[in-house]
GUFIMAR-406484 format. One record per residue (C-alpha): chain; residue number from 0; z, y, x. Coordinates in steps of 0.02 Angstrom, whole numbers, plus 50000, padded with zeros to 5 digits. Example, Ala and Ser with C-alpha at 12.3 -4.5 7.8 and 13.67 -1.06 7.14 Angstrom:
% GUFIMAR-406484
<"A",0,<50390,49775,50615>> <"A",1,<50357,49947,50684>> 
% end
This chain:
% GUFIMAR-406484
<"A",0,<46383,52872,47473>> <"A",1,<46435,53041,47413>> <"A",2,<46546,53067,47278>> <"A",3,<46480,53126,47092>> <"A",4,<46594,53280,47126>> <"A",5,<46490,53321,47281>> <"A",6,<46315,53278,47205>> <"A",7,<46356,53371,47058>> <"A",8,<46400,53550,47144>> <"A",9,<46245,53505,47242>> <"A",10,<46165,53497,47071>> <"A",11,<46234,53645,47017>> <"A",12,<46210,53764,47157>> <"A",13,<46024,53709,47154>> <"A",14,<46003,53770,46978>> <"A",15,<46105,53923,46984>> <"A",16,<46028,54002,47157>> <"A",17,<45844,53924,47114>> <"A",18,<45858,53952,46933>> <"A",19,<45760,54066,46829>> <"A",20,<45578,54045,46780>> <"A",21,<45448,54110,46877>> <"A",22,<45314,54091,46761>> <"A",23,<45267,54175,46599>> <"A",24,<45284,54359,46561>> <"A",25,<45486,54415,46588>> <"A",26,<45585,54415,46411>> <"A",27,<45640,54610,46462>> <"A",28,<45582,54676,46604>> <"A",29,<45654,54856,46637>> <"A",30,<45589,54983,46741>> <"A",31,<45777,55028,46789>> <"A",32,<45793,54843,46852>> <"A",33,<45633,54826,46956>> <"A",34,<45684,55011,47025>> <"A",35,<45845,54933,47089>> <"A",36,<45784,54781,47152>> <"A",37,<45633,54863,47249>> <"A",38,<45763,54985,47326>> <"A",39,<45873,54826,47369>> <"A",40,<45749,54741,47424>> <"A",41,<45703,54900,47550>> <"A",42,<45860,54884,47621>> <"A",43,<45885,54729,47637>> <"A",44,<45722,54685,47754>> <"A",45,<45766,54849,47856>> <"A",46,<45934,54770,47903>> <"A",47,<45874,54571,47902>> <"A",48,<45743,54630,48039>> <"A",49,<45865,54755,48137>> <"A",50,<45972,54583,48176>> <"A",51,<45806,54502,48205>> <"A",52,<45682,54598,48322>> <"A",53,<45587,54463,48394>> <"A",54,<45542,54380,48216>> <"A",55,<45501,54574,48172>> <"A",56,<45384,54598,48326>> <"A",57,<45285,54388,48278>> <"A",58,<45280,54476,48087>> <"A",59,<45183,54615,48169>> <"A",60,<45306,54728,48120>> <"A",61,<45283,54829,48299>> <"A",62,<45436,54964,48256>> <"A",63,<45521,54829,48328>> <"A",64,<45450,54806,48507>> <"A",65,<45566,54808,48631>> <"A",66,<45731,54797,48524>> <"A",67,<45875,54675,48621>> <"A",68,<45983,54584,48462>> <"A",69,<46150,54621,48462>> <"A",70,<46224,54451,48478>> <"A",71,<46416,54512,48497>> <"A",72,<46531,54406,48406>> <"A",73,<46562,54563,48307>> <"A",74,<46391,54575,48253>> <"A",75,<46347,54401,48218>> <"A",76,<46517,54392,48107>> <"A",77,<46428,54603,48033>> <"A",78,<46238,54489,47991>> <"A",79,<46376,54346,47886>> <"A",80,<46467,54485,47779>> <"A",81,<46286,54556,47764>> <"A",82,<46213,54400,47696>> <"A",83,<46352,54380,47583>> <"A",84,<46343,54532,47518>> <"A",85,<46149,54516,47500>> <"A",86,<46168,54352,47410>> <"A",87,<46284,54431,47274>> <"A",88,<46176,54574,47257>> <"A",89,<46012,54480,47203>> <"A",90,<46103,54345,47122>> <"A",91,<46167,54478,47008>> <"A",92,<45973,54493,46948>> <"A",93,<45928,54433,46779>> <"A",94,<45764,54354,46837>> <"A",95,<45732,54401,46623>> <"A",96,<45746,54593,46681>> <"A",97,<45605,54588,46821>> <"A",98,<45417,54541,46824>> <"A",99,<45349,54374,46889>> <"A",100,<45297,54449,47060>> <"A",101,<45492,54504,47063>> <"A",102,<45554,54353,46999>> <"A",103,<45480,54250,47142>> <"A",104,<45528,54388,47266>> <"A",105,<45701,54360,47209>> <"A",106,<45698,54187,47235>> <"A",107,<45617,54183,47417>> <"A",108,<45758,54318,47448>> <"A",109,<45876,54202,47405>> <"A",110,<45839,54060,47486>> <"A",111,<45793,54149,47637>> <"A",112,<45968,54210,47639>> <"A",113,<46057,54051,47581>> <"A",114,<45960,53976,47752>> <"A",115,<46008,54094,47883>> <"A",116,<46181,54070,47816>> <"A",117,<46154,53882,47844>> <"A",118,<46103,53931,48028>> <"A",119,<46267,54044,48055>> <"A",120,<46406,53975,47965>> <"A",121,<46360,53794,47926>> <"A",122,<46284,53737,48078>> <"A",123,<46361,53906,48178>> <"A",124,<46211,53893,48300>> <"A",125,<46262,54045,48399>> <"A",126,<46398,53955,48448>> <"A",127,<46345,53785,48482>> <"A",128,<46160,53803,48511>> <"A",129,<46100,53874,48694>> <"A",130,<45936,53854,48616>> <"A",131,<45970,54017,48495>> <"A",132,<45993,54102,48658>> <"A",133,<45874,54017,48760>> <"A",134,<45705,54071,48697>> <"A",135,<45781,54237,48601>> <"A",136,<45714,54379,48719>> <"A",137,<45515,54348,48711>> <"A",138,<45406,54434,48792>> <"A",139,<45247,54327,48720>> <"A",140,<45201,54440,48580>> <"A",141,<45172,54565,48697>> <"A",142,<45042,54484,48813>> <"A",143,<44947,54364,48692>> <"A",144,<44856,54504,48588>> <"A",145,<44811,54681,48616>> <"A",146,<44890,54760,48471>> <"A",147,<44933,54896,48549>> <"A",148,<44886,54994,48752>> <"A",149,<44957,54909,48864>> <"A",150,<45070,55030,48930>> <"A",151,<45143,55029,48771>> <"A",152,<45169,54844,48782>> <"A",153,<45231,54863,48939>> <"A",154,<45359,54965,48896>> <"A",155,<45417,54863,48765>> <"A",156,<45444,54718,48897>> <"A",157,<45532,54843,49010>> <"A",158,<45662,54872,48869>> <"A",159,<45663,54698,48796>> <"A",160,<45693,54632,49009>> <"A",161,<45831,54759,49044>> <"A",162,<45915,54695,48900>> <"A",163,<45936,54489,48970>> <"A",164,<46111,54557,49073>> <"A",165,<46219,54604,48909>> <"A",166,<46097,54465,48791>> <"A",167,<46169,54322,48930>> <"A",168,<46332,54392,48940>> <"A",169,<46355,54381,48763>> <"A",170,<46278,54219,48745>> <"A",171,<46413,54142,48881>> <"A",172,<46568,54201,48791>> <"A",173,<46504,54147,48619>> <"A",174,<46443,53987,48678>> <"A",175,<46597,53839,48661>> <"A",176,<46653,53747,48817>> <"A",177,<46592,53583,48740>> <"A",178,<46409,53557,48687>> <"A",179,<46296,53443,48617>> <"A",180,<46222,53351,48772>> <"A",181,<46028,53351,48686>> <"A",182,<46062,53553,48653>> <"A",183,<46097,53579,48821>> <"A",184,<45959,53470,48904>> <"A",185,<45829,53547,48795>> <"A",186,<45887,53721,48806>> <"A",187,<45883,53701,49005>> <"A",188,<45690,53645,48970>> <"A",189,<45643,53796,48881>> <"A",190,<45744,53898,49002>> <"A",191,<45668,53841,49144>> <"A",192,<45471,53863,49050>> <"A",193,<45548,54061,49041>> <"A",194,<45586,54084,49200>> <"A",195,<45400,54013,49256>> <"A",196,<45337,54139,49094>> <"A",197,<45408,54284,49166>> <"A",198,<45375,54268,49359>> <"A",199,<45193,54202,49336>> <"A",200,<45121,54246,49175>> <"A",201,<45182,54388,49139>> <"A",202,<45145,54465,49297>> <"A",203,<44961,54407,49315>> <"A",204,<44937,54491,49107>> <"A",205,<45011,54637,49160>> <"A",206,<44911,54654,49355>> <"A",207,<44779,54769,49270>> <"A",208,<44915,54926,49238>> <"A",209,<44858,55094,49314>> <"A",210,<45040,55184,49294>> <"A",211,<45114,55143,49469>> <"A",212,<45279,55212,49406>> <"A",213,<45266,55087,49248>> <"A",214,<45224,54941,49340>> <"A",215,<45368,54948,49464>> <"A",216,<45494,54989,49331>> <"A",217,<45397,54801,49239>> <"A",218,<45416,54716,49424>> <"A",219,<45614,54764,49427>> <"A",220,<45640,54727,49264>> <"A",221,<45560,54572,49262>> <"A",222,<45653,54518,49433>> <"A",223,<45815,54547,49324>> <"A",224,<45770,54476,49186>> <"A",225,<45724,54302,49277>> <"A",226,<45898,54313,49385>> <"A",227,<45975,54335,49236>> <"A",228,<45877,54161,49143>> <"A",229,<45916,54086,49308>> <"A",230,<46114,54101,49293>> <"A",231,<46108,54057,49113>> <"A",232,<46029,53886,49149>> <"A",233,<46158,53857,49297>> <"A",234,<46289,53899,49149>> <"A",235,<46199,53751,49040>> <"A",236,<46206,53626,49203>> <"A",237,<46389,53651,49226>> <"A",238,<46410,53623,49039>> <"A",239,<46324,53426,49057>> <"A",240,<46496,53397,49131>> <"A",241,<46579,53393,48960>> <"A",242,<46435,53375,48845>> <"A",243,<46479,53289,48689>> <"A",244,<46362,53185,48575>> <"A",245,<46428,53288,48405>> <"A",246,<46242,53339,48341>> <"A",247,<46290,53241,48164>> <"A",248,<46304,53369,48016>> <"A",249,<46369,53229,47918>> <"A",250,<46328,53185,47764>> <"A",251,<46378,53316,47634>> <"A",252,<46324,53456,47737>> <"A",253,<46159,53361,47789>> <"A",254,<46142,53362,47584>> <"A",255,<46199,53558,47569>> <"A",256,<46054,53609,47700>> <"A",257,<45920,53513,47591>> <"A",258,<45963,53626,47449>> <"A",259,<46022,53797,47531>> <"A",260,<45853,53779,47651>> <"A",261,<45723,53685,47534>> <"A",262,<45770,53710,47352>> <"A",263,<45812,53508,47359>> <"A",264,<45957,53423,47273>> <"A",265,<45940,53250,47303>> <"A",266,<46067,53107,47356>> <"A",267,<46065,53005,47519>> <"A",268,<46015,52859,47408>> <"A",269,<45869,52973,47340>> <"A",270,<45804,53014,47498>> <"A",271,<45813,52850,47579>> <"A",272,<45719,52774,47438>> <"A",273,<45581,52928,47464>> <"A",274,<45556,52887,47640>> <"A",275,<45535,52708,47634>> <"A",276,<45413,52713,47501>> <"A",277,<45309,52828,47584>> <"A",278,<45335,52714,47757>> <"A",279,<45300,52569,47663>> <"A",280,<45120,52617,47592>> <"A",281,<45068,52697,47739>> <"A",282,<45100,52542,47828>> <"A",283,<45013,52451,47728>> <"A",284,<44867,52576,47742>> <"A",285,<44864,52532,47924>> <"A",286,<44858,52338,47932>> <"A",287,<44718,52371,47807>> <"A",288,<44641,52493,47914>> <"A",289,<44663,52370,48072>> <"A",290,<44608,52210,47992>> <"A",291,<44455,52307,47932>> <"A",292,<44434,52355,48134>> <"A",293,<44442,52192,48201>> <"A",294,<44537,52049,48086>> <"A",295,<44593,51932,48236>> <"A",296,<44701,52065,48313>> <"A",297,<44869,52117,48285>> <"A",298,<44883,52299,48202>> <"A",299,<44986,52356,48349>> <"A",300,<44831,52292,48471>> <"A",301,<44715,52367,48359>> <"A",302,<44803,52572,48350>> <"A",303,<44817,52550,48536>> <"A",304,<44646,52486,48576>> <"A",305,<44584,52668,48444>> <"A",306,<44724,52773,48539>> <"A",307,<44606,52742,48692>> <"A",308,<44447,52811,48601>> <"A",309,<44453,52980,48692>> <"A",310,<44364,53111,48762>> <"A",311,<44336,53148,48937>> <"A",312,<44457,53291,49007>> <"A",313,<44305,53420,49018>> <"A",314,<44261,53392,48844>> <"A",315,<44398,53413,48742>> <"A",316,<44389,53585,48686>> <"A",317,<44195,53568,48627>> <"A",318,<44252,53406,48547>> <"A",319,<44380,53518,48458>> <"A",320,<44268,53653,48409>> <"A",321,<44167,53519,48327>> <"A",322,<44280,53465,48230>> <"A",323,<44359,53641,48148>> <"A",324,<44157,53690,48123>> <"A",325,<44138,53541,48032>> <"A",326,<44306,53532,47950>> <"A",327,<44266,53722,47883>> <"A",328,<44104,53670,47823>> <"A",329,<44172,53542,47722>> <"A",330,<44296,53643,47645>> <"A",331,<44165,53778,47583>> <"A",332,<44048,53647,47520>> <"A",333,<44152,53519,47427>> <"A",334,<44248,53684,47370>> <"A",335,<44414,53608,47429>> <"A",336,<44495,53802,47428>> <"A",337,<44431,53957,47420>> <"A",338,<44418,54039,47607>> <"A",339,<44456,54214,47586>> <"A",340,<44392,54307,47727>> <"A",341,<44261,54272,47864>> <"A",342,<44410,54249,48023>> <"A",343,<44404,54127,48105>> <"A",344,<44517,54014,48247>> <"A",345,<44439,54017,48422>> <"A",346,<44471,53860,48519>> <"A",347,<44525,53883,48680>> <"A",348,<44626,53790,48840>> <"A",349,<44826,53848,48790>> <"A",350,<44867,53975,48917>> <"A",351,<44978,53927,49046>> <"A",352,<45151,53998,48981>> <"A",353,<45122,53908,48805>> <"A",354,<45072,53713,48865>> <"A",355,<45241,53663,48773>> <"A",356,<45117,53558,48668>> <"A",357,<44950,53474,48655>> <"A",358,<44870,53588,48519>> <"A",359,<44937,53715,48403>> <"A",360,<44896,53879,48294>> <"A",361,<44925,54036,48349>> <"A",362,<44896,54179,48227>> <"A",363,<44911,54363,48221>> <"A",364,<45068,54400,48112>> <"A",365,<45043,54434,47935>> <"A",366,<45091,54631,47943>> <"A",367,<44956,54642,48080>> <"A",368,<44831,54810,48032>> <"A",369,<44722,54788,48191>> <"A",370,<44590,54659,48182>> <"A",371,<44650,54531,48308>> <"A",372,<44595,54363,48336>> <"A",373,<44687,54198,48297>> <"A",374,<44671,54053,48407>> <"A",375,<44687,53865,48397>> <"A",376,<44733,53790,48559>> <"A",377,<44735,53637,48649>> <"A",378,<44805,53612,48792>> <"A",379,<44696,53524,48968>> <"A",380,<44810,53390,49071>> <"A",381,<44838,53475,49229>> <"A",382,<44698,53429,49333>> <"A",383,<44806,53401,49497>> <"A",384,<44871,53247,49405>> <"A",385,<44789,53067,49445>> <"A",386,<44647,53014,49349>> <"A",387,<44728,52895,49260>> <"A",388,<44866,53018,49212>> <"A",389,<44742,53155,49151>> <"A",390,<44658,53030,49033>> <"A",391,<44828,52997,48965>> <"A",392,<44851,53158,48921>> <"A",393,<44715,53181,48840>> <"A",394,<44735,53155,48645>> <"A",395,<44609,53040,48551>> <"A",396,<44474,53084,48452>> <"A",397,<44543,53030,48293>> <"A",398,<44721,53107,48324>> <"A",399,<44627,53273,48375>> <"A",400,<44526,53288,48214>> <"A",401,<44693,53247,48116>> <"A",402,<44780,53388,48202>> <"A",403,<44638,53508,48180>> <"A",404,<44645,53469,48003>> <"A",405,<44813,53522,47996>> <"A",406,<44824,53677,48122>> <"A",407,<44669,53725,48046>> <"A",408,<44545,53680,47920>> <"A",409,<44619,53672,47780>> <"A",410,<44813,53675,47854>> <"A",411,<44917,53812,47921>> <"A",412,<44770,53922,47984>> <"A",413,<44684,53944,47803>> <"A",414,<44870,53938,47716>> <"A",415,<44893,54082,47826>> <"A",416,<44725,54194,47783>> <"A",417,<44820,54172,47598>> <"A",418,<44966,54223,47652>> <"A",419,<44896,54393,47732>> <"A",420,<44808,54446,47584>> <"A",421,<44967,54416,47476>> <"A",422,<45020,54579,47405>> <"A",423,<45203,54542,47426>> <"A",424,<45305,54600,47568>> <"A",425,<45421,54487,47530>> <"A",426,<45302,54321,47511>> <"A",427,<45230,54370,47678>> <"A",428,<45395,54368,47769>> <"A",429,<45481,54240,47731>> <"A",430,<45404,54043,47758>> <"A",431,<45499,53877,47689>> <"A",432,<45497,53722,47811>> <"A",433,<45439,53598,47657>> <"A",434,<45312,53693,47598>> <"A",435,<45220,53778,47771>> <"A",436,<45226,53601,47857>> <"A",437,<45230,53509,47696>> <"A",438,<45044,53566,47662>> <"A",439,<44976,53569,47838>> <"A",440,<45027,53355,47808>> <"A",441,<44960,53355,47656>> <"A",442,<44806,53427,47688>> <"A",443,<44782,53299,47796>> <"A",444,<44790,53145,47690>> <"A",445,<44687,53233,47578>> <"A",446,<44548,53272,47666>> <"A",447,<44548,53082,47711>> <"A",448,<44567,53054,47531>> <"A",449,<44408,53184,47491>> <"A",450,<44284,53096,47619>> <"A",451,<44303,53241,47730>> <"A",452,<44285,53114,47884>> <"A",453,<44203,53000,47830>> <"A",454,<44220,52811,47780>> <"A",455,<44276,52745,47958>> <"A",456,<44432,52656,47983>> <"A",457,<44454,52711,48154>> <"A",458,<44495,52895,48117>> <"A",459,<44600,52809,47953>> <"A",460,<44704,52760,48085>> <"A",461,<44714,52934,48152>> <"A",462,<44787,52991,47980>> <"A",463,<44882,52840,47953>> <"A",464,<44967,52878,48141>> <"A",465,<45025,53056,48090>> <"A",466,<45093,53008,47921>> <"A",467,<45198,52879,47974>> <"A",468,<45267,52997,48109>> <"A",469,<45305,53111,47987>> <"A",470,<45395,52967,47889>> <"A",471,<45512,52900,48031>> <"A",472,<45565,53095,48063>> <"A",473,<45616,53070,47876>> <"A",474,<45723,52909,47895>> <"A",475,<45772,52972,48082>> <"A",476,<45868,53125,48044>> <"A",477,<45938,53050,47885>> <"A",478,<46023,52913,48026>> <"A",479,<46052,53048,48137>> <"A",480,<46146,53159,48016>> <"A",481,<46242,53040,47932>> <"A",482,<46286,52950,48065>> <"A",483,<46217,52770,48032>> <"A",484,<46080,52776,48184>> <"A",485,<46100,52846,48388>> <"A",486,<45949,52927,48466>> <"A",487,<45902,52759,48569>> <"A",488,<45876,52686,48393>> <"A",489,<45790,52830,48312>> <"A",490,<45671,52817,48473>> <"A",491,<45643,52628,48453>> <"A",492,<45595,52681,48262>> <"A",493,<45446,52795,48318>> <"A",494,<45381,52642,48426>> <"A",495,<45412,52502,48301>> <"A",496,<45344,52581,48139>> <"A",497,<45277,52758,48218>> <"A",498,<45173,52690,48356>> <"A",499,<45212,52794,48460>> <"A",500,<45245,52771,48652>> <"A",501,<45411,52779,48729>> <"A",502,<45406,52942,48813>> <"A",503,<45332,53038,48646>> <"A",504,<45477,52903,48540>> <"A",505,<45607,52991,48643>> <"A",506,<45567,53180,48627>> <"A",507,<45548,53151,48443>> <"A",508,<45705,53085,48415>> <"A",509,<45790,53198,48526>> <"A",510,<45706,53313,48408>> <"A",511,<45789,53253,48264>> <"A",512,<45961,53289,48327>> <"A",513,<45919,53494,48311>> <"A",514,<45798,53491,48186>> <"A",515,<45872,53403,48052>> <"A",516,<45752,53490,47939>> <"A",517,<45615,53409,48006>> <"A",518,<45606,53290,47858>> <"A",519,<45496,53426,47783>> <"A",520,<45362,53373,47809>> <"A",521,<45356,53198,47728>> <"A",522,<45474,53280,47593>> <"A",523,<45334,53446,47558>> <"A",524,<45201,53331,47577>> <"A",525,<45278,53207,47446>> <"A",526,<45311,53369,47335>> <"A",527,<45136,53445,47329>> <"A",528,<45071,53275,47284>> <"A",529,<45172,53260,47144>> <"A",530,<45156,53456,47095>> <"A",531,<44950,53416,47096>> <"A",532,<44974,53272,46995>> <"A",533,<45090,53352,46855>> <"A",534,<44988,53531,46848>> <"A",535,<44810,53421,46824>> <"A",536,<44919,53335,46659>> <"A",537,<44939,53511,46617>> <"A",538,<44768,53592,46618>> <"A",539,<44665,53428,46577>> <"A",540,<44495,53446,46587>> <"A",541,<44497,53635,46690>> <"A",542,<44577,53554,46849>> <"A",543,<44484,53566,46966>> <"A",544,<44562,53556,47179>> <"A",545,<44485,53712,47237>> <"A",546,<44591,53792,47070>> <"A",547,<44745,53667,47126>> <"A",548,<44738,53738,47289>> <"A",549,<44723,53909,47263>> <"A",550,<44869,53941,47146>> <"A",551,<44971,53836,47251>> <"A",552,<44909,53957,47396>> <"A",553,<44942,54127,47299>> <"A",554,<45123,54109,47312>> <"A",555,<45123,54123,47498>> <"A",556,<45287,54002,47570>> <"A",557,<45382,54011,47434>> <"A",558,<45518,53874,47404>> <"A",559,<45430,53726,47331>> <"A",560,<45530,53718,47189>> <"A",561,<45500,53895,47161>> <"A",562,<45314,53863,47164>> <"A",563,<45315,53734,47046>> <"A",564,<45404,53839,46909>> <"A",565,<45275,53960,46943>> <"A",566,<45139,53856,46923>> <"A",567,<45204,53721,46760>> <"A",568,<45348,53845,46680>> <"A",569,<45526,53824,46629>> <"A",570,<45523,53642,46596>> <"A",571,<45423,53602,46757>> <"A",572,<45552,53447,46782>> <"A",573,<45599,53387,46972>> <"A",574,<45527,53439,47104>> <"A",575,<45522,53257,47198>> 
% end
C-alpha cells in the first residue's frame, strides 16, 4: 500500500499541474498574457515536432516529410532540458490571466509535456525499449494517401531511408545490454513486419514513378534501409541471451504515470476497487445475457457457441459496411451527436503492410488541407490458410458490430471529424489515452444502452465481451506493475473472466507489460459515465445526449479531468 506521504504529493501534483478552472470567463485576462503564451506556445510546437517528425508527418503537418530524429544521447538528454524548461514556462501561467480557449490549451500543454517526460525519464524508453526504435522511421504516411505527387513522396522516403544507418547506430549504443525479454520479442515482430513493408509494399506503391533517376535512388535507398532493419533485429536476437523480466514500474511510479499521463490521482486500493466493480457488473451482464440465450448451458458454452456466429470469409467487408451505414443512421436519427460534416469511412480489406490487426481506423491527420479519404479496415484471413483456419480468423458478427461502433460510428472516427474542426492548434495535436479510447468504449456500451442494436442478447454478448476485456487490461497491468501477478497469470485472467482464447489471452497480456496505460480505457470509459451523469444534475431538464455529447466533443482530447472542469466549473469534484 503506498504511504500517505506518497499519495499525498500524488495529490498535490495533480492539483497544482491540472489546476485552474477551465470554465467561466477568466477573472483578468490580459492581452500581454495571451500575447506571451501564443508566442510560447509557437515555439514550443516548432521544437516538440522538430524532435518528433514522424508524429508531425501522421498530424499532416507535411514540413516534416522526410526528417530522420535525432536520437543521439545528446539530443534525447537536449528534448529533457527542453521539456523542463517548457513545463516551468506554462506553469508560470495564471490560468486567471488567459481566456478559456487558453486556459485549456495550457492544460493539454502541460500534460502533454508532463507525459513525454514520463516516456523519457521515468520509464527512459530510449533506453530500454527497442520498440521506440523499432517502428520510428515510417514510411506509411507516405504511401497510404496522396497528399501530395508522388515524386514528392518519394523523395521524402528517399531521405527518411538514407537516414536508418545513423537512426540504428544510435539506437544500438543507447539501447542497455539487458532488456526486457517481452520488449525484445515484440520489437523483433514489428521489425520483421518492416522489413516485409519496405521490400514489398513499398515497392509495388511506388512501381507507377516515371523519374527513372528517382526511382533508382527509392530502390537503393530502400535496399539500405531494409539491411539496415535487418541488422537491428539480429542486434535484438543476440539480446534474448540476457533478457531480463524487469517490465514492473512498481508501484509508486505505476501511480505517478496515472497522474503525469491522465490527470488521475488515485491509490492502488482506489483503482483495484474501480476495476472490480466494473468486472463484477459486467459479469453479471453476461450470465444474464447467456441464461436469456439458452438457460441449460453454462455462460462459458453459451459466448463460445455466439463467438461461432460468423460470417463467411467473402463477406465480411459488406457485413461491415452494413453495420457503419446502419450505425450512422442511427446516430443522425436518435440524435445521439451531432455529425459535422458529410465524410465518411470507406470499408475496405487492410492493405497488406498494415494486417497487424483485425479492424481499425485510419484517418487523415487533423492538419490535413487536401480532401483525403479516411478508411475503416478490416483485415481478410489469408486465404492460403486451411478452411478451418480462415473461419477462425474471421471475427463474429457481434464482435464486428461492437468494433465498428467504436472505430467508427459514434467512436474514434466521429470523435475525430470534432477534433478537425476544433479551432485549436493545440486541442488538435495533442490526444489523452483515457479520454480518445475511453470514449471509443464508451460509446459502445451506450449505444447498447440506446437500442442502437437492438434487443438481442446475442450481440449483448458482443458488448459484454469487449467490456470485460477492457476490465482485465485494468486489473492486469495493475498486477503487472506492482508486481503481485506474472504474464502467465495475467493471460489465464483474459480466458477466465475475459473469454478470450489462449493465443489472443497471451498477446494481451504481453501487452500489458509495455502498455501499462492501457487501463484507459475501462478508467475513460468509467469517467465519461460519471461526467454524463453529474453534468445532466447540472442542467436538469435541458440535458439532452446529443448536447452531452457534443460539449464533451468540443474540447477535442483534452485530459479528462480538464474536460470536466470545462464542462461543471471550479467545484466539478473527482473525476472517478
Amino acid at each position: 500500500m503506498p504511504s500517505q506521504l506518497v499519495v499525498g504529493s500524488l495529490l498535490a501534483l495533480a492539483v497544482a499541474l491540472l489546476g485552474g478552472a477551465c470554465g467561466g470567463a477568466p477573472r483578468g485576462a490580459t492581452a500581454d498574457a495571451e500575447a506571451r503564451f501564443a508566442r510560447a506556445t509557437d515555439e514550443f510546437l516548432a521544437e516538440h515536432f522538430r524532435f518528433r517528425p514522424g508524429s508531425g508527418v501522421e498530424l499532416g503537418l507535411h514540413e516534416h516529410d522526410g526528417r530522420v530524429p535525432d536520437r543521439s544521447t545528446a539530443a534525447i538528454a537536449a528534448e529533457i532540458e527542453r521539456l523542463h524548461a517548457a513545463l516551468a514556462t506554462f506553469a508560470a501561467f495564471s490560468p486567471d490571466t488567459l481566456a478559456p480557449l487558453a486556459g485549456r490549451e495550457r492544460e493539454v500543454l502541460l500534460a502533454e509535456i508532463r507525459t513525454q517526460l514520463v516516456e523519457l525519464e521515468l520509464r527512459r524508453v530510449p533506453f530500454t525499449n527497442p520498440m521506440f526504435y523499432a517502428t520510428g522511421l515510417d514510411l506509411a504516411p507516405y504511401i497510404t494517401r496522396p497528399y501530395r505527387p508522388l515524386p514528392d513522396r518519394v523523395r521524402a522516403m528517399v531521405n527518411l531511408a538514407r537516414g536508418a544507418a545513423g537512426y540504428f547506430a544510435q539506437a544500438r549504443e543507447n539501447l542497455e545490454p539487458r532488456l526486457p525479454r517481452t520488449f525484445i520479442e515484440t520489437a523483433r515482430l514489428q521489425v520483421k513486419g518492416a522489413i516485409e513493408f519496405v521490400n514489398g509494399d513499398v515497392r509495388k506503391a511506388t512501381a507507377g514513378l516515371d523519374d527513372a533517376a528517382l526511382a533508382a535512388d527509392l530502390a537503393a535507398a530502400l535496399d539500405g534501409f531494409a539491411a539496415e532493419l535487418a541488422r537491428f533485429d539480429e542486434l535484438l536476437g543476440a539480446r534474448l541471451t540476457d533478457a531480463s523480466d524487469g517490465y514492473s514500474l512498481g508501484k509508486a511510479a505505476f501511480l505517478r504515470m496515472l497522474v503525469d499521463t491522465q490527470g488521475i490521482a488515485l491509490n492502488a486500493e482506489q483503482l483495484i476497487r474501480l476495476a472490480e466493480v466494473d468486472l463484477l457488473r459486467n459479469l453479471n451482464a453476461m450470465e444474464e445475457a447467456a441464461r436469456t440465450i439458452d438457460p441449460a448451458r453454462t455462460t462459458q458454452a453459451v459466448v463460445a457457441s455466439v463467438a461461432e456466429e460468423k460470417p463467411a470469409p467473402t463477406e465480411v467487408i459488406a457485413l461491415a459496411t452494413a453495420q457503419t451505414a446502419a450505425m450512422k443512421a442511427f446516430v443522425e436519427q436518435r440524435k445521439i451527436a451531432t455529425i459535422p460534416t458529410t465524410d465518411v469511412a470507406e470499408v475496405r480489406e487492410s492493405p497488406a503492410f498494415m494486417r497487424w490487426n483485425s479492424a481499425f481506423l485510419d484517418s487523415p491527420g487533423a492538419f490535413e488541407t487536401a480532401p483525403l479519404p479516411a478508411f475503416y479496415y478490416i483485415t481478410p484471413p489469408d486465404p492460403t490458410w486451411p478452411d478451418a483456419e480462415q473461419r477462425a480468423y474471421v471475427p463474429p458478427v457481434a464482435d464486428l458490430l461492437y468494433t465498428t461502433i467504436h472505430e467508427v460510428w459514434p467512436g474514434h472516427f466521429l470523435h475525430g471529424l470534432h477534433i478537425r474542426r476544433n479551432p485549436s492548434r493545440v486541442l488538435k495535436s495533442f490526444c489523452t489515452y483515457s479520454m480518445v479510447e475511453g470514449w471509443a468504449h464508451y460509446t459502445e456500451e451506450m449505444m447498447w444502452d440506446e437500442g442502437a442494436t437492438g434487443a438481442d442478447p446475442r450481440l449483448h454478448v458482443g458488448q459484454l465481451k469487449e467490456a470485460l476485456l477492457r476490465n482485465v487490461r485494468f486489473i492486469v497491468a495493475l498486477g503487472l506493475h506492482t508486481g503481485t501477478m506474472t504474464v502467465d497469470e495475467a493471460a489465464r485472467l483474459f480466458e477466465e473472466r475475459a473469454y478470450a482464447d489462449p493465443a489472443t489471452a497471451r498477446q494481451q497480456a504481453v501487452r500489458g507489460t509495455f502498455d501499462p496505460m492501457y487501463v484507459s480505457y475501462t478508467l475513460g470509459k468509467l469517467a465519461i459515465r460519471k461526467l454524463r451523469n453529474d453534468w445532466k444534475a447540472k442542467v436538469g431538464d435541458r440535458f439532452t445526449l446529443a448536447a452531452f455529447h457534443d460539449e464533451f466533443l468540443s474540447h477535442a482530447c483534452a485530459p479528462l479531468p480538464v474536460i470536466r472542469r470545462a464542462m461543471l466549473g471550479d467545484n466539478a469534484g473527482p473525476t472517478l
